[in-house]
Every structure is written in structure tokens, then in C-alpha cells.
MARPA-497833 format. One line per field, with one value per atom (N, C-alpha, C, O): residue in one letter; atom name; x negated, y, z. Coordinates in steps of 0.2 Angstrom, whole numbers, plus 2048, in hexadecimal, padded with zeros to 3 digits. Atoms other than C-alpha are relative to their C-alpha. Layout:
BEGIN
resn <- [A/...] .
name <- [CA/...] .
u <- [X/...] .
v <- [Y/...] .
w <- [Z/...] .
END
This chain:
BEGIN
resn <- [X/X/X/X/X/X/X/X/X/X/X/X/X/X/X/X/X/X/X/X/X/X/X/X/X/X/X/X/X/X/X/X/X/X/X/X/X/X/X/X/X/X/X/X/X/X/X/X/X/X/X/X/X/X/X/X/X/X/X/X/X/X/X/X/X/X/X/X/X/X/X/X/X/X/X/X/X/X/X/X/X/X/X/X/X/X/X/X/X/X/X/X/X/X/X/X/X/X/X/X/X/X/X/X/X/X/X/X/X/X/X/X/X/X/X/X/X/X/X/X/X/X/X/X/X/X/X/X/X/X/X/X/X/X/X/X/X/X/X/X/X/X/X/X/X/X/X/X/X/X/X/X/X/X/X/X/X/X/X/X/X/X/X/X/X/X/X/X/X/X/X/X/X/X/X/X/X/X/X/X/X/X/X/X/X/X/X/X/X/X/X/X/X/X/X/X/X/X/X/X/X/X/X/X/X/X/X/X/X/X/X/X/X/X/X/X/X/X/X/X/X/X/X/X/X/X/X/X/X/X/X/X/X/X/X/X/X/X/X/X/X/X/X/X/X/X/X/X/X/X/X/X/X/X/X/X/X/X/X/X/X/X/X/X/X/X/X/X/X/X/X/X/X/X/X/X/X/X/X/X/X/X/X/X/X/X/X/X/X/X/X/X/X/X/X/X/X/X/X/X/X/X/X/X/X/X/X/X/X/X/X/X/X/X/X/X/X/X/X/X/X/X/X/X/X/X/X/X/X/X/X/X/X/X/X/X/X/X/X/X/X/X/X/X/X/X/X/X/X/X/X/X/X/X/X/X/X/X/X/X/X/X/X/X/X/X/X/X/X/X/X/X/X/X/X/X/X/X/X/X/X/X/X/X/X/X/X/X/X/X/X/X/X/X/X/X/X/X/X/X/X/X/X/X/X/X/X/X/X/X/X/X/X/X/X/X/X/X/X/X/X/X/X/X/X/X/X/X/X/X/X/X/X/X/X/X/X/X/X/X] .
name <- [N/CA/C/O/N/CA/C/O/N/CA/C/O/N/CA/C/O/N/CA/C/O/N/CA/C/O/N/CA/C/O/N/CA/C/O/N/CA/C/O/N/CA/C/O/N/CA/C/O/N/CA/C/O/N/CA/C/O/N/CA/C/O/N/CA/C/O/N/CA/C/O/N/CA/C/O/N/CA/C/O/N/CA/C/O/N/CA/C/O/N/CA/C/O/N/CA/C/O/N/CA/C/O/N/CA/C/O/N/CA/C/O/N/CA/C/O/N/CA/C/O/N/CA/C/O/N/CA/C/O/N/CA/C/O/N/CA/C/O/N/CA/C/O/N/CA/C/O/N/CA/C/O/N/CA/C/O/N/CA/C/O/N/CA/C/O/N/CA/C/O/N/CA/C/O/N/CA/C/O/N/CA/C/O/N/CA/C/O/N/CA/C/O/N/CA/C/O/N/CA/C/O/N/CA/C/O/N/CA/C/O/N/CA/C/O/N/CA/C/O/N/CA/C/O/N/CA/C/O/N/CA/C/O/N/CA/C/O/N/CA/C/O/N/CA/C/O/N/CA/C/O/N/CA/C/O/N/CA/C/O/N/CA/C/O/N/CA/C/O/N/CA/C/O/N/CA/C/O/N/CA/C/O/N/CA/C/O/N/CA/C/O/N/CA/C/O/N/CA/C/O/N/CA/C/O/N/CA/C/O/N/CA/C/O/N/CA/C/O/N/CA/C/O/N/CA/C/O/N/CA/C/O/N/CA/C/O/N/CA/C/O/N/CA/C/O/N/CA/C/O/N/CA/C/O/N/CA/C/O/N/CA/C/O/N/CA/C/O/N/CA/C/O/N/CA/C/O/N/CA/C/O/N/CA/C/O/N/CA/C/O/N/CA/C/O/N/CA/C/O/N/CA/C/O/N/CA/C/O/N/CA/C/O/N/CA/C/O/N/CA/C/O/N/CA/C/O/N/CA/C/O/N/CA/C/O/N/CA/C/O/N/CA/C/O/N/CA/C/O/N/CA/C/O/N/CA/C/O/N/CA/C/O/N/CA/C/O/N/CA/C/O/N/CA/C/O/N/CA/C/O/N/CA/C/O/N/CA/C/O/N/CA/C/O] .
u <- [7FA/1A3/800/7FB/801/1AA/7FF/800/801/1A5/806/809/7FC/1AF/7FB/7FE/804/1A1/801/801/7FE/1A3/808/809/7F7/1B6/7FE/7FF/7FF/1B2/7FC/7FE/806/1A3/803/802/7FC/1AE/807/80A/7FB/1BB/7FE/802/806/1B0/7FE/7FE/805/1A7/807/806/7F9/1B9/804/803/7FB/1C5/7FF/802/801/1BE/7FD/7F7/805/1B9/801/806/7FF/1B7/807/80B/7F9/1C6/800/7FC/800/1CC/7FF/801/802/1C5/7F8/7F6/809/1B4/7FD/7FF/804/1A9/7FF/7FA/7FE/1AE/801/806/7FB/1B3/802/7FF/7FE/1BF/7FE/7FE/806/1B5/807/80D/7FE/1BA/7FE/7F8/801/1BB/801/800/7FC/1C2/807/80C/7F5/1D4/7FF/805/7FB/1D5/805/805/7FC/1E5/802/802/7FE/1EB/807/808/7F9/1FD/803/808/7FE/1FE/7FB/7F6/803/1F6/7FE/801/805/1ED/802/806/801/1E8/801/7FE/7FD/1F6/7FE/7FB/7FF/1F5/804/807/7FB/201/803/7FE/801/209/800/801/801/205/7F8/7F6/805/1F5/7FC/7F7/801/1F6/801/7FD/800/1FB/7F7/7F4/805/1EB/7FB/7F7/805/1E1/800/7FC/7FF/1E9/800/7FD/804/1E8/7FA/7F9/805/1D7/7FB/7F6/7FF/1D6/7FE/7F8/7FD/1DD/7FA/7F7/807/1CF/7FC/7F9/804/1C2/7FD/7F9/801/1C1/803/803/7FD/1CA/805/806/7FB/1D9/805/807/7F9/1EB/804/805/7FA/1F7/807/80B/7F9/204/807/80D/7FC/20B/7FF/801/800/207/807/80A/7FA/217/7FF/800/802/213/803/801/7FC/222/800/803/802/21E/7FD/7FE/808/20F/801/7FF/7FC/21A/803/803/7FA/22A/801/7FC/7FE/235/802/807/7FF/236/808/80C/7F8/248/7FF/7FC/7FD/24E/801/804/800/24B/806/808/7F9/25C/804/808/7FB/264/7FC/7FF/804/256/802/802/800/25A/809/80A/7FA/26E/801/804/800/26C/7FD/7FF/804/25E/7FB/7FA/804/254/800/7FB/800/25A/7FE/7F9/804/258/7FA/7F8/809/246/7FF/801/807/23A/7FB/7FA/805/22B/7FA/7F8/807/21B/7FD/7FB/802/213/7F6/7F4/808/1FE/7FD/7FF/802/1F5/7F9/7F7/807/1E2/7FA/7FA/809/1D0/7FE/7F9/801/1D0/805/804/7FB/1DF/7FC/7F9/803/1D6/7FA/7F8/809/1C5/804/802/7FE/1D0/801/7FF/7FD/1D8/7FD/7FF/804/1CA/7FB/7F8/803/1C1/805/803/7F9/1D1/802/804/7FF/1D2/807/809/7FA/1E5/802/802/7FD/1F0/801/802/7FE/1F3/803/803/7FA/200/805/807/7FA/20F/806/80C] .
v <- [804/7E6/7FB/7F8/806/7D9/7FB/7FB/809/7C5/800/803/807/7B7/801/800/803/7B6/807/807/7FA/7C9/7FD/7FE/800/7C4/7FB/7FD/805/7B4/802/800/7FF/7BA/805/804/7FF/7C5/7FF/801/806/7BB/7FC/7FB/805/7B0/804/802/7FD/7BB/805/807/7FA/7C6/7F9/7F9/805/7B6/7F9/7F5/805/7A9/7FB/7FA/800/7A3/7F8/7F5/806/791/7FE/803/803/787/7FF/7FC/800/788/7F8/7F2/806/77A/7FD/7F8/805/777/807/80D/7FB/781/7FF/802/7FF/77D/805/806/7FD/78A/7FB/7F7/803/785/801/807/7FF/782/807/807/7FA/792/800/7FF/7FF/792/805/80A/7F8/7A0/7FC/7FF/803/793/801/801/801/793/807/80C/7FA/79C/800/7FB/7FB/7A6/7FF/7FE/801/7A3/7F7/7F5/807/790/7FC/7FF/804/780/7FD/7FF/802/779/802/801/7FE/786/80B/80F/7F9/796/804/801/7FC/7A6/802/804/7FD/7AC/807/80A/7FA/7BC/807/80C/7FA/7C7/801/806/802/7C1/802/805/7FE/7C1/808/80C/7F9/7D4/803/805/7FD/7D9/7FE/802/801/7CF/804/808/7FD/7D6/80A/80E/7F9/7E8/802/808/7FE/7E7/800/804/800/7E0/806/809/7F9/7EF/804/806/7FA/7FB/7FD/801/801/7F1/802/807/802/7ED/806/806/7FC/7FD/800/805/7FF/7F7/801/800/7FB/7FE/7FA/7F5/807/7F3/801/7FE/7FF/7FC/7FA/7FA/806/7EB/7FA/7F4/808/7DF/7FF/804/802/7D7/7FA/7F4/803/7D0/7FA/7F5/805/7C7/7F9/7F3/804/7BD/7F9/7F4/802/7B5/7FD/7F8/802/7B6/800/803/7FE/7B4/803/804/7FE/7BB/7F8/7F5/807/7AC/7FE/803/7FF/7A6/7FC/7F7/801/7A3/7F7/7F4/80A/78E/7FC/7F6/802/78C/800/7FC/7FE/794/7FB/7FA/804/78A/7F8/7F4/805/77A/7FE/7F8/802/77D/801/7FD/801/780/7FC/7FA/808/773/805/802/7FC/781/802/805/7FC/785/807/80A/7F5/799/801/807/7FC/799/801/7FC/7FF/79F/7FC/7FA/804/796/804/805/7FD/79F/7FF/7FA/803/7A2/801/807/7FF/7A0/805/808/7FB/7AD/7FE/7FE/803/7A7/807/80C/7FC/7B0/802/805/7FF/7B0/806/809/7FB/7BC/804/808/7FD/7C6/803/809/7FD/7C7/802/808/7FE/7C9/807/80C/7FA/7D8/805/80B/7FB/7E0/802/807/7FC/7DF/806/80C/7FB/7E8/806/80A/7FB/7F4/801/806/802/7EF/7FD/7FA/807/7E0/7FF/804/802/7D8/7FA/7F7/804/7CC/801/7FD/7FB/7D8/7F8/7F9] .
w <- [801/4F3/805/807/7FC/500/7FC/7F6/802/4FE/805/809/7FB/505/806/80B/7F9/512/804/80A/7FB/517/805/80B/7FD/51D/804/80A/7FE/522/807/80C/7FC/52C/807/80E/7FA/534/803/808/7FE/537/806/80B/7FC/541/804/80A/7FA/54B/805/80A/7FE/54E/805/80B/7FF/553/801/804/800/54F/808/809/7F9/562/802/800/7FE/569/801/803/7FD/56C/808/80B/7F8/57E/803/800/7FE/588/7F9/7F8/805/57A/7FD/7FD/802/574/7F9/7F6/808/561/7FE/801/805/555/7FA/7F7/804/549/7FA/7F8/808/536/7FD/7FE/804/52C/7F9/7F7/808/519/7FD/800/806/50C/800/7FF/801/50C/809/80C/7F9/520/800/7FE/803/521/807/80A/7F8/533/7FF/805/801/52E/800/803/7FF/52B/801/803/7FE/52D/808/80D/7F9/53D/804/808/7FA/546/7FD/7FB/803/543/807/80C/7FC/54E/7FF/7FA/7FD/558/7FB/7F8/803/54F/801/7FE/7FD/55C/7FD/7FA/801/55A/7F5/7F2/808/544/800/7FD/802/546/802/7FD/7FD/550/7FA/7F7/806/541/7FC/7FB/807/534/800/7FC/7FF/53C/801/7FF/7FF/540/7F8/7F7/807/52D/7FD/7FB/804/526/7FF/7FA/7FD/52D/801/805/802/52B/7FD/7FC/809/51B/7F9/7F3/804/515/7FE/7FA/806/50E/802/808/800/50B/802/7FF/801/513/7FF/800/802/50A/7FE/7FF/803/501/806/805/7F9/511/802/803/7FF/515/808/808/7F8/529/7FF/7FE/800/529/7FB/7FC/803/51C/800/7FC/7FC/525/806/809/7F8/535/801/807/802/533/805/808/7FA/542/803/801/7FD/54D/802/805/7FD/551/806/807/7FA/562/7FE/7FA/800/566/800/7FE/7FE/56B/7F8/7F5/806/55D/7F8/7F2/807/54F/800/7FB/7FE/559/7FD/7FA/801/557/7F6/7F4/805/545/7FC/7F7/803/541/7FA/7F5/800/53D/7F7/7F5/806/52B/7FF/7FC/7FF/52F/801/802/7FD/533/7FA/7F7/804/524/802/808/7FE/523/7FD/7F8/806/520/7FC/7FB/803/514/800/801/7FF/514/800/7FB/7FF/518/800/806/800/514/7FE/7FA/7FF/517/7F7/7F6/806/504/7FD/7F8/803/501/803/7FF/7FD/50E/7FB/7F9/806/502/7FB/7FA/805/4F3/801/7FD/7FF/4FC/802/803/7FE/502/7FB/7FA/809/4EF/7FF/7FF/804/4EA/802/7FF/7FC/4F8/801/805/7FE/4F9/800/7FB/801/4FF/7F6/7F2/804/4F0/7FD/7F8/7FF/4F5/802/806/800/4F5/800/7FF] .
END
């Protein structure tokens, strides 16, 4: 069965890399979440997670909804003349749903 510490462990060792200019990595819990807070990735960057995810860990990403996590980013121009009503805002995507869903052997945030 995965733990929190298998995801995390690979989480960490997969992406987790110092911050540019320091040799920190950023602290990792089971709530850090790849979609919001702090320290978000890019969604070119969230696909390659969540792909290498999938086939890790085994599991079905039948019910993953990407956009979710990442919305589609709207053009700066056109968020600025609108005052950015139309954006989506993501929603969390945390190293814990990851553990949940690799118990379960499929997302389980449809």
C-alpha cells in the first residue's frame, strides 16, 4: 500500500530541487499543494507531475480534470480589460490527494 511518505518521498526526490539562486528546497508536507499557494508550478510543468504521477503510482487518471488545478490561463490584456472576472481560480491540488489516490488506485477528485 502507498503512505504519505512514499508520494512525498517521491515528490521530493522527483521535483522537489533547491530554489534558484540557494540550495534550499522548499519544506513538503502531505497539504503542500502544486496548484496553489506559495510555491505553484507552471502547468506545463503540473502536466509532467501529474503524468509521471499516473505511471508511477498506478493510478487511473480517468476522473482527473487538469483544468481544474490549471485553469486555461487567459490572455493579460484581455483579464486586465475585464478585471479578470473570467479567470477560474484553481483549485488545490495537495500531495495528500495524490496519497489518497494512489491507495485507491484512481483519482478520487472527479
Amino acid at each position: 500500500m502507498v503512505s504519505n511518505e512514499d508520494v512525498i518521498e517521491w515528490y521530493s526526490q522527483r521535483f522537489n530541487k533547491p530554489v534558484l539562486f540557494s540550495k534550499k528546497q522548499i519544506p513538503v508536507t502531505i497539504d503542500t499543494s502544486l496548484s496553489t499557494g506559495r510555491y505553484v508550478w507552471a502547468s506545463e510543468t503540473g502536466a509532467e507531475i501529474m503524468d509521471e504521477y499516473f505511471e508511477h503510482f498506478g493510478v487511473d487518471p480517468a476522473d482527473f480534470d487538469f483544468y481544474k488545478y490549471w485553469p486555461i490561463e487567459t490572455f493579460i490584456l484581455f483579464a486586465l480589460c475585464t478585471s479578470g472576472n473570467d479567470q477560474d481560480e484553481p483549485q488545490p491540488l495537495t500531495l495528500g490527494m495524490l496519497a489518497e489516490s494512489a491507495r485507491a488506485g484512481k483519482w478520487l477528485y472527479g
